[in-house]
N, C-alpha and C positions, 0 to 999 in steps of 0.2 A: 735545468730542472733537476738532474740524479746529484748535483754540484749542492743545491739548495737539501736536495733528500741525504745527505751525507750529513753537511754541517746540520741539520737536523736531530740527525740519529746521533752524533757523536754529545750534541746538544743536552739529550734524552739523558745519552747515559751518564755524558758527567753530572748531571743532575740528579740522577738517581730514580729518575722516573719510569718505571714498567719493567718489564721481563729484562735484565738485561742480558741473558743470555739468549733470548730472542730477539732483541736487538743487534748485538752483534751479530751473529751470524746474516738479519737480516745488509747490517753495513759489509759487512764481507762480500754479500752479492751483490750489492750497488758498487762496492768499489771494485767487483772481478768483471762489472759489463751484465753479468745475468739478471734474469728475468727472476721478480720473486712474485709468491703463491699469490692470489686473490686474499686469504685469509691473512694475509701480511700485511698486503695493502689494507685492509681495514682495520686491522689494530693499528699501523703506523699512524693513518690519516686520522683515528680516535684520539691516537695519545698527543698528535701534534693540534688537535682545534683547544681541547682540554689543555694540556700543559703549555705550547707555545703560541696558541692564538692572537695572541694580543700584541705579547713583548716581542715576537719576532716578527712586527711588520719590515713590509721595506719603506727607504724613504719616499720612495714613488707612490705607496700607496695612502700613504697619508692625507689627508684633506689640507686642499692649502689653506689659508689666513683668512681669505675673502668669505672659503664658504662656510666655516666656520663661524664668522661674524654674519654672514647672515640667518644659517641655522640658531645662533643663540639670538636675535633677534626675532626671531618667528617666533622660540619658547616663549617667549617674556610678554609677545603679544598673547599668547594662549595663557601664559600666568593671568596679564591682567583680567582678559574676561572671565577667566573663572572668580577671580576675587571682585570684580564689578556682579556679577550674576549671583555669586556663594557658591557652596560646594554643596548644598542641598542637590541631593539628583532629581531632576524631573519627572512628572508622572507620567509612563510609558503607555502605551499603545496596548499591552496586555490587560494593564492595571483599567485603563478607561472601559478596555471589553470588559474586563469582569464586571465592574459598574451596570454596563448594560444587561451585561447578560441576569445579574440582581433584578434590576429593576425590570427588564422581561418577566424575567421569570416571577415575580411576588403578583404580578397580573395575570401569568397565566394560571399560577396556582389558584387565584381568588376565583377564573372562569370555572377551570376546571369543577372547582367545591361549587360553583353556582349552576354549572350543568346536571351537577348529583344533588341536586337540591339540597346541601347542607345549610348554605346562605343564602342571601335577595343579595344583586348587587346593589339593587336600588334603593335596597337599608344603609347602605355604606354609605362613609362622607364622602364626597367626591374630591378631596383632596386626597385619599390613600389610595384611588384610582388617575391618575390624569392623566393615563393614557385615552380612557375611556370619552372623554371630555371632546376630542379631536373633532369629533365629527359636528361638533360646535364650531368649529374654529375651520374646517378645510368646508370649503365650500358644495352645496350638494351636487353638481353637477360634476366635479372630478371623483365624488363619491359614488355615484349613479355608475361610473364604469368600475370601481369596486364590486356594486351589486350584482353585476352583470355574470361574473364568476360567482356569483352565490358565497361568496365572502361579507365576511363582515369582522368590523372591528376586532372584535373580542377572538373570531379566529385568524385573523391577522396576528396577533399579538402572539398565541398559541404557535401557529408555525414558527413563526420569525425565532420565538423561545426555544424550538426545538432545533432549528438550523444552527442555532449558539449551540446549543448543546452539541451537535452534531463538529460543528468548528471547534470546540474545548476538546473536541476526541481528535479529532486528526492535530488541531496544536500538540498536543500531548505528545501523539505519534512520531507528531518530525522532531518534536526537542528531544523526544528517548533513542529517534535514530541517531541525531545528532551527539549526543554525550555518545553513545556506545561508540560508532565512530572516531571518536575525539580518544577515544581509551586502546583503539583496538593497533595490534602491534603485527606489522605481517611477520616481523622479524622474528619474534620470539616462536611462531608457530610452523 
């Protein structure tokens, strides 16, 4: 290991890369046996992923043939289905809630103005309402225990609206803890 941190270091500096008068001094102590600082160790271990990462593997650690041909094979299977599907992205799980929560919402607004008597909903077509429409379609007796809570349609729709709304505020909260996390550096502080 100190055999590997030497030809390392000496690596560094015929290269010309970093301090190199902090490099030597650090090769001086790899090659006297001593222990060098913490802060040494982390510039050396910086300058060696950044400058020598790649080209100084060893042969050991190379992937042999086999797995290599099967890793390019996996790629080419995930090539094709992207170009069998296209590269159009799919519409997401957020994008479908917003849909809802629209389409909630445009009903609870029309209850809302129809509780303050601005409008009849019963002027309206009942195609810009189909949610309204339901209790056509679900049968009255799994309705009969809607009623039973003093619910009804139209404040069905109204909760439900508010709970999205409520669900767009906590999304909100975990994707902004999320980025700030994503940014936050213990190191720097």
């Amino acid at each position: 290991m100190v055999d590997e941190l030497i030809d390392y270091v000496i690596h560094l500096i015929d290269a010309k890369k970093g301090d190199t008068g902090r490099l030597s001094y650090i090769l001086e102590a790899l090659q006297d046996g001593k222990t060098i600082y913490n802060s040494d160790k982390k510039y050396l271990d910086s300058l060696i992923a950044t400058y020598l990462g790649s080209s100084k593997r060893k042969v050991g650690e190379q992937k042999p043939v086999e797995e290599l041909k099967t890793e390019l094979a996996r790629v080419n299977k995930r090539l094709e289905k992207f170009e069998k599907r296209g590269y159009r992205k799919p519409v997401g799980r957020k994008a479908t809630f917003f849909f809802v929560t629209c389409f909630f919402g445009w009903h609870a607004l029309i209850t809302m103005l129809a509780r303050k008597s601005i409008i009849d909903i019963k002027d309206l077509n009942p195609y810009f309402l189909p949610i309204y429409q339901l209790d056509k379609i679900i049968p009255s007796e799994y309705l009969h225990y809607v009623y039973q809570f003093n619910l009804s349609i139209p404040k069905i729709v109204v909760l439900a609206w508010g709970a999205m709304i409520l669900a767009w505020i906590i999304l909100g909260f975990v994707y902004l803890v999320k980025f700030i996390r994503s940014r936050y550096n213990p190191a720097k502080h």
